[in-house]
N, CA, C and O atoms as a GROMACS GRO file, in nm:
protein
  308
    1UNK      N    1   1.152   2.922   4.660
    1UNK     CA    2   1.162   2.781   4.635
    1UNK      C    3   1.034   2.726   4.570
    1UNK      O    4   1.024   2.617   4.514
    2UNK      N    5   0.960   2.798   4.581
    2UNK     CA    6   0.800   2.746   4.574
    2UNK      C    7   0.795   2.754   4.398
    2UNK      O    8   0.741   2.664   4.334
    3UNK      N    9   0.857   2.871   4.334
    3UNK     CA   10   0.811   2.899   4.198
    3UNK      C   11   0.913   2.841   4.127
    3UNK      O   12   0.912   2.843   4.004
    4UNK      N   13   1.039   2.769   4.217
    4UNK     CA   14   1.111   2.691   4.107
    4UNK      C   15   1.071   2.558   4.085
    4UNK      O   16   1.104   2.495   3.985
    5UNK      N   17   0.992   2.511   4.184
    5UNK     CA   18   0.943   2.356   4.198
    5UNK      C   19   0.842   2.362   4.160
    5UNK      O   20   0.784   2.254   4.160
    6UNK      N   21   0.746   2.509   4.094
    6UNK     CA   22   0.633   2.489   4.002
    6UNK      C   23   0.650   2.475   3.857
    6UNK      O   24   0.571   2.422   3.779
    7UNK      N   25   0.812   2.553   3.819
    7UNK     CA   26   0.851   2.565   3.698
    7UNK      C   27   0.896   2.423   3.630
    7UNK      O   28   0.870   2.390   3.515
    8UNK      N   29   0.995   2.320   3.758
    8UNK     CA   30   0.989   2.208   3.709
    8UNK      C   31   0.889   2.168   3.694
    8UNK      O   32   0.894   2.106   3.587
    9UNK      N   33   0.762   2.160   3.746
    9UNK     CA   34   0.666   2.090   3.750
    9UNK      C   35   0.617   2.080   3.618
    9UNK      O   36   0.607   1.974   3.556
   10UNK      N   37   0.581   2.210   3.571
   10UNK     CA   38   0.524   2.272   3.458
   10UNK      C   39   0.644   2.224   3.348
   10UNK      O   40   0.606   2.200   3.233
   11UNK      N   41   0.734   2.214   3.368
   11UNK     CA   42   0.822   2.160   3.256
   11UNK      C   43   0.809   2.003   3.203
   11UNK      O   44   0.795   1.958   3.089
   12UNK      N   45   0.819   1.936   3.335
   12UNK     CA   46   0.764   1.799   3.324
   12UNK      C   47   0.632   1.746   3.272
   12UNK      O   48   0.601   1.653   3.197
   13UNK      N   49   0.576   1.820   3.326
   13UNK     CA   50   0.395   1.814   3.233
   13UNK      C   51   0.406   1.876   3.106
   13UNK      O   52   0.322   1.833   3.026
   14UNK      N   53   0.472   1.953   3.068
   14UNK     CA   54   0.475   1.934   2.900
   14UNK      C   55   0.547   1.874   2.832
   14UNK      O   56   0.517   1.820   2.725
   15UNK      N   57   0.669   1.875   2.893
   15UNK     CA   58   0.743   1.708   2.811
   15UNK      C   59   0.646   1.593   2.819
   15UNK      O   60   0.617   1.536   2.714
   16UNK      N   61   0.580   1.542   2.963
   16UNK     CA   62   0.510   1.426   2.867
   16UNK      C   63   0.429   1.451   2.820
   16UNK      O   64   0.383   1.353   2.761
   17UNK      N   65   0.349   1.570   2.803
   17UNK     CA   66   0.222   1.592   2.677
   17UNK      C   67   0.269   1.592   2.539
   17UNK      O   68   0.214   1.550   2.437
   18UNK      N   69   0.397   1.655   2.561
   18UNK     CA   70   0.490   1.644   2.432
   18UNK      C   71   0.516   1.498   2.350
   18UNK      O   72   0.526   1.468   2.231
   19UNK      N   73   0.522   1.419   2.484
   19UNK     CA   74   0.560   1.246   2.436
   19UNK      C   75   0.442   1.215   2.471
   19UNK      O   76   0.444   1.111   2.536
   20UNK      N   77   0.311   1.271   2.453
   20UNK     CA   78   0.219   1.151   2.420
   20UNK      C   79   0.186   1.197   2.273
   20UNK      O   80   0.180   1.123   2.174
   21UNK      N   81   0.165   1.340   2.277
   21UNK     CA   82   0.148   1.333   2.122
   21UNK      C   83   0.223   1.310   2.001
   21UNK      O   84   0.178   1.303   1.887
   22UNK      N   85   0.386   1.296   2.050
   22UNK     CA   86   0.479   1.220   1.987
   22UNK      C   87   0.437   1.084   1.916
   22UNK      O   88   0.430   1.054   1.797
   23UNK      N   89   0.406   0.993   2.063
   23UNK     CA   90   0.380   0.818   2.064
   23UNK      C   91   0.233   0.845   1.964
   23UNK      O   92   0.203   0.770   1.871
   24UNK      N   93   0.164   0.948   1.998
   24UNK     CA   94  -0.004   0.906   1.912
   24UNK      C   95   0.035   0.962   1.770
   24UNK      O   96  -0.063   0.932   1.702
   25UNK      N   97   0.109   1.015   1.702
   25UNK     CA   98   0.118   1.054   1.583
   25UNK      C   99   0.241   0.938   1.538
   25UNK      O  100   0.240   0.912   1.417
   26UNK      N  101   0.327   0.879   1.605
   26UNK     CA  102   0.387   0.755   1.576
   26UNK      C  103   0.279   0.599   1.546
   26UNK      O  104   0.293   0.516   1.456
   27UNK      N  105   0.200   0.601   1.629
   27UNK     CA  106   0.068   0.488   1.627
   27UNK      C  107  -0.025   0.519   1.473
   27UNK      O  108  -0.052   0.441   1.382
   28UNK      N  109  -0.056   0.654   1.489
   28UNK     CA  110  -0.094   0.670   1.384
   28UNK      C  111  -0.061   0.632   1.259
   28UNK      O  112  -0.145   0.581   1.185
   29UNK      N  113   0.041   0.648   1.228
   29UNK     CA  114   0.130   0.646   1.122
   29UNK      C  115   0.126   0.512   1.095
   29UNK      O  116   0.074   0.455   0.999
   30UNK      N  117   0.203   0.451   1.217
   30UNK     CA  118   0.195   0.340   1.212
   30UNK      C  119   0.133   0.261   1.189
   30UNK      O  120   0.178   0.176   1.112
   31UNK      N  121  -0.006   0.246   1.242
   31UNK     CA  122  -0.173   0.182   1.188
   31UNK      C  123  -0.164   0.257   1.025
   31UNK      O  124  -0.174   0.167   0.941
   32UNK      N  125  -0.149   0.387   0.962
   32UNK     CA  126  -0.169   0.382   0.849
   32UNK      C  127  -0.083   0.298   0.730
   32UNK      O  128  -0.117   0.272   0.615
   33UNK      N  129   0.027   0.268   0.796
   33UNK     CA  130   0.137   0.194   0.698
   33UNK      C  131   0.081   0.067   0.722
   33UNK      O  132   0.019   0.051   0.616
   34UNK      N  133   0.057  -0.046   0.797
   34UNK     CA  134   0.018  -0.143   0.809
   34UNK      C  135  -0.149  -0.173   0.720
   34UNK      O  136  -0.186  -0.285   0.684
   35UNK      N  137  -0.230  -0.039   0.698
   35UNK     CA  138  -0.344  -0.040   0.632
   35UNK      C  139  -0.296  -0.033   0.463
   35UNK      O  140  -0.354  -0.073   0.362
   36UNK      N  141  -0.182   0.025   0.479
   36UNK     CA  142  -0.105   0.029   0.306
   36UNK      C  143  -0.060  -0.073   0.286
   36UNK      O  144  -0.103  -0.106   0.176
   37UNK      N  145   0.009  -0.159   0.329
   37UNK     CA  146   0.059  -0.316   0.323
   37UNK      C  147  -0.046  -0.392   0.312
   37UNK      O  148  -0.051  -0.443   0.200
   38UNK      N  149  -0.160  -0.429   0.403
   38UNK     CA  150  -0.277  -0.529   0.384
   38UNK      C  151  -0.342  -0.480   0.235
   38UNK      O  152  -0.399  -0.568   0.172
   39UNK      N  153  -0.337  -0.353   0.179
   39UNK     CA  154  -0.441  -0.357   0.114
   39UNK      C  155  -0.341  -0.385  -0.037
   39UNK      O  156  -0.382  -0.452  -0.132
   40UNK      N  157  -0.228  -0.329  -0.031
   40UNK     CA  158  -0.116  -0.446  -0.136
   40UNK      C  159  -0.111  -0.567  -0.137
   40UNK      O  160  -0.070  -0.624  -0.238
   41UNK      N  161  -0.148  -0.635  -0.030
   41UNK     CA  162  -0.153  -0.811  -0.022
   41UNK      C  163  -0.257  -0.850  -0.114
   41UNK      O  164  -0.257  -0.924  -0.213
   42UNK      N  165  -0.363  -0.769  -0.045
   42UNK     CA  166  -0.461  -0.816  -0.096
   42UNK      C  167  -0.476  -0.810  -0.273
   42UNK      O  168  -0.514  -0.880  -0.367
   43UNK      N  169  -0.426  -0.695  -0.251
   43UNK     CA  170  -0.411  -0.644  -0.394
   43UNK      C  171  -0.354  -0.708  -0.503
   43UNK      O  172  -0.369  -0.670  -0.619
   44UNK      N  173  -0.288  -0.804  -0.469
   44UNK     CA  174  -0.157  -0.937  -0.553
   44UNK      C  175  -0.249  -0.996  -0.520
   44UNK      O  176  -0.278  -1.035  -0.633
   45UNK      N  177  -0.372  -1.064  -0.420
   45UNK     CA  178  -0.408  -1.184  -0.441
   45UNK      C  179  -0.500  -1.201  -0.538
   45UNK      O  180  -0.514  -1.308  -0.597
   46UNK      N  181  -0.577  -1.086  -0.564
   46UNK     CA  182  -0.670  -1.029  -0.666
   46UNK      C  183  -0.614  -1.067  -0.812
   46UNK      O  184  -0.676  -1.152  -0.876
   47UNK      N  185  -0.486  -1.001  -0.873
   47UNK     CA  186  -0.414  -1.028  -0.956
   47UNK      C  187  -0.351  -1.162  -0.964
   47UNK      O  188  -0.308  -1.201  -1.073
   48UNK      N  189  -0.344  -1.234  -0.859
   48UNK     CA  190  -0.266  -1.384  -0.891
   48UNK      C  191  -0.376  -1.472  -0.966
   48UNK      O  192  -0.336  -1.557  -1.046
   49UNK      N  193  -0.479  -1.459  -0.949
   49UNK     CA  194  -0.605  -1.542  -0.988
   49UNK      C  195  -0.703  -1.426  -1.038
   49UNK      O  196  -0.787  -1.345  -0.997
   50UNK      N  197  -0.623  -1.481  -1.182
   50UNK     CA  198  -0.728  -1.416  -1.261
   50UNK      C  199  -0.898  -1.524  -1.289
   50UNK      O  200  -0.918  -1.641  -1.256
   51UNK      N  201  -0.991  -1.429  -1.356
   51UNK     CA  202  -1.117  -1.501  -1.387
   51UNK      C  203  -1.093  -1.601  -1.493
   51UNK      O  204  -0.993  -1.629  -1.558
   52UNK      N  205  -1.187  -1.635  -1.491
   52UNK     CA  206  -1.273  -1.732  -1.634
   52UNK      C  207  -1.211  -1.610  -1.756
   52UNK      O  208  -1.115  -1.585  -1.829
   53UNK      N  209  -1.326  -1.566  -1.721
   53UNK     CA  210  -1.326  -1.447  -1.862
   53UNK      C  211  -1.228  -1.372  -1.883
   53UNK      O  212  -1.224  -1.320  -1.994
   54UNK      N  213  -1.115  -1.342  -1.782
   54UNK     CA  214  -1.000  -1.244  -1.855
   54UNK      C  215  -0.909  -1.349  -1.878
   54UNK      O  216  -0.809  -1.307  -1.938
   55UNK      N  217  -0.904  -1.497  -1.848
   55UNK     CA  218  -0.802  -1.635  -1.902
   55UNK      C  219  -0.879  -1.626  -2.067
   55UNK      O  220  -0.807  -1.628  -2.167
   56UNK      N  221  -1.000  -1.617  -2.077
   56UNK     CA  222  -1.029  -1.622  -2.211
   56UNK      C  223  -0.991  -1.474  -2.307
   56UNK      O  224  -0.926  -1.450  -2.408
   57UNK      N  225  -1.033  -1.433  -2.255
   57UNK     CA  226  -0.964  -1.286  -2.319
   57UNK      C  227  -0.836  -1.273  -2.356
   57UNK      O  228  -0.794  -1.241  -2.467
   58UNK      N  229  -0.766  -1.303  -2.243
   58UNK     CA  230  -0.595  -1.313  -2.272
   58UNK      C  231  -0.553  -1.415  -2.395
   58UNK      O  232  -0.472  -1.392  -2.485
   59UNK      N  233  -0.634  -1.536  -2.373
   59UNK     CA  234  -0.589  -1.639  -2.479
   59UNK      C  235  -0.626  -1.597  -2.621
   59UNK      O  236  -0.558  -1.632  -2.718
   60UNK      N  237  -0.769  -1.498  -2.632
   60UNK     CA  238  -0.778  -1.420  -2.771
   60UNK      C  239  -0.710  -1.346  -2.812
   60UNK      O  240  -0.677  -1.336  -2.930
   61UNK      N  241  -0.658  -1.239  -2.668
   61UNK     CA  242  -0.540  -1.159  -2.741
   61UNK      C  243  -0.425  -1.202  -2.776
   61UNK      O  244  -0.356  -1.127  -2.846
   62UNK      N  245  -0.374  -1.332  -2.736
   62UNK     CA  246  -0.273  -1.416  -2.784
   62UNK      C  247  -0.263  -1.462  -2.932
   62UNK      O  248  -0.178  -1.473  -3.019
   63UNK      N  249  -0.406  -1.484  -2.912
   63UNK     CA  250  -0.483  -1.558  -3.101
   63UNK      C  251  -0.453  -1.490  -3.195
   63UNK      O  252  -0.408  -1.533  -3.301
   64UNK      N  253  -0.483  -1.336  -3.160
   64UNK     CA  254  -0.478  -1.206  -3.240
   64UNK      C  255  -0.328  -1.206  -3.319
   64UNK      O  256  -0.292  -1.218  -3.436
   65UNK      N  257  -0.263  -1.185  -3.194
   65UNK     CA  258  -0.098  -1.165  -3.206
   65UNK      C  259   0.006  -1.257  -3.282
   65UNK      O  260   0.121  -1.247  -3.323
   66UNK      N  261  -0.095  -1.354  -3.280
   66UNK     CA  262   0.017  -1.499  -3.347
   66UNK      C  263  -0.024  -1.447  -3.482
   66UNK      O  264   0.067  -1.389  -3.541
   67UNK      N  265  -0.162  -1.454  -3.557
   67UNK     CA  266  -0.222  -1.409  -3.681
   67UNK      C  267  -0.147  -1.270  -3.740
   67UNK      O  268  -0.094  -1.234  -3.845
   68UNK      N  269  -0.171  -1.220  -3.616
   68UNK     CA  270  -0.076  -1.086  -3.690
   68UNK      C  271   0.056  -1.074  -3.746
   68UNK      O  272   0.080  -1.021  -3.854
   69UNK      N  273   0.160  -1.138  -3.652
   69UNK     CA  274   0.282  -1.155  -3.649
   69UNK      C  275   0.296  -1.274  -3.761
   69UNK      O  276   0.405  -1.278  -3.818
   70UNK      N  277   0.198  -1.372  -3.798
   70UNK     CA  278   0.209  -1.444  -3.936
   70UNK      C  279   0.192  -1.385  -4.047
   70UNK      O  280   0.235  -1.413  -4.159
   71UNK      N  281   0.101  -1.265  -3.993
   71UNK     CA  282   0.051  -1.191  -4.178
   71UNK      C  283   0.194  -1.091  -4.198
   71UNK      O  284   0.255  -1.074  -4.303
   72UNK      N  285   0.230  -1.030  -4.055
   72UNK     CA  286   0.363  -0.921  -4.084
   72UNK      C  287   0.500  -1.038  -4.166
   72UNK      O  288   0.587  -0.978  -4.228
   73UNK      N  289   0.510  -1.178  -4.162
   73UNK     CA  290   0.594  -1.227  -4.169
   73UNK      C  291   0.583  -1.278  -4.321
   73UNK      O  292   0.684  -1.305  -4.386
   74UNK      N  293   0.418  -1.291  -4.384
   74UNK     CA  294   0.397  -1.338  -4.543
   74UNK      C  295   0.339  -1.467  -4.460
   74UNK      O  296   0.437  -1.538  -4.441
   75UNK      N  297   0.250  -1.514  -4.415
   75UNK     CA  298   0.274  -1.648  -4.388
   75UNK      C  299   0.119  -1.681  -4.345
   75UNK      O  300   0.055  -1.641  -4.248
   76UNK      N  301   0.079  -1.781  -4.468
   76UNK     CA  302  -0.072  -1.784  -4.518
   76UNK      C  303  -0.108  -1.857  -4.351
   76UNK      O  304  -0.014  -1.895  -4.281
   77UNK      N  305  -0.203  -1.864  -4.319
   77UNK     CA  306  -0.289  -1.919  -4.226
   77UNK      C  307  -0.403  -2.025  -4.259
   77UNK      O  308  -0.475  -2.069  -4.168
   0.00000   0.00000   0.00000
């Protein structure tokens, strides 16, 4: 009787060692997906507000494109 009530024993202590390192590689994961999401937020807020200098940049490369698309068309400036 003695070595069957050690075998459960021993069975039960590795199922929950089994389910803790289950739950800690679930946490894990978990904290890493939530570190992938914040750093995408952030990542759009960066991009929603652009600078000074790339609003001016953009508006030159706009400048460029109109000039160009007038000279491809014949169309004096």
């Amino acid at each position: 009787m003695n070595a069957d009530m050690s075998m459960w024993i021993i069975a039960a202590v590795a199922a929950l060692a089994g389910l803790v390192v289950m739950t800690h590689a679930a946490l894990v994961g978990w904290r890493g997906w939530l570190d992938l999401r914040r750093l995408e937020i952030e990542g759009r807020r960066e991009t929603a507000a652009p600078s000074s200098g790339a609003r001016i940049e953009i508006a030159d490369l706009r400048e460029r494109i109109r000039k160009l698309e007038a000279i491809a068309a014949g169309v004096d400036l």
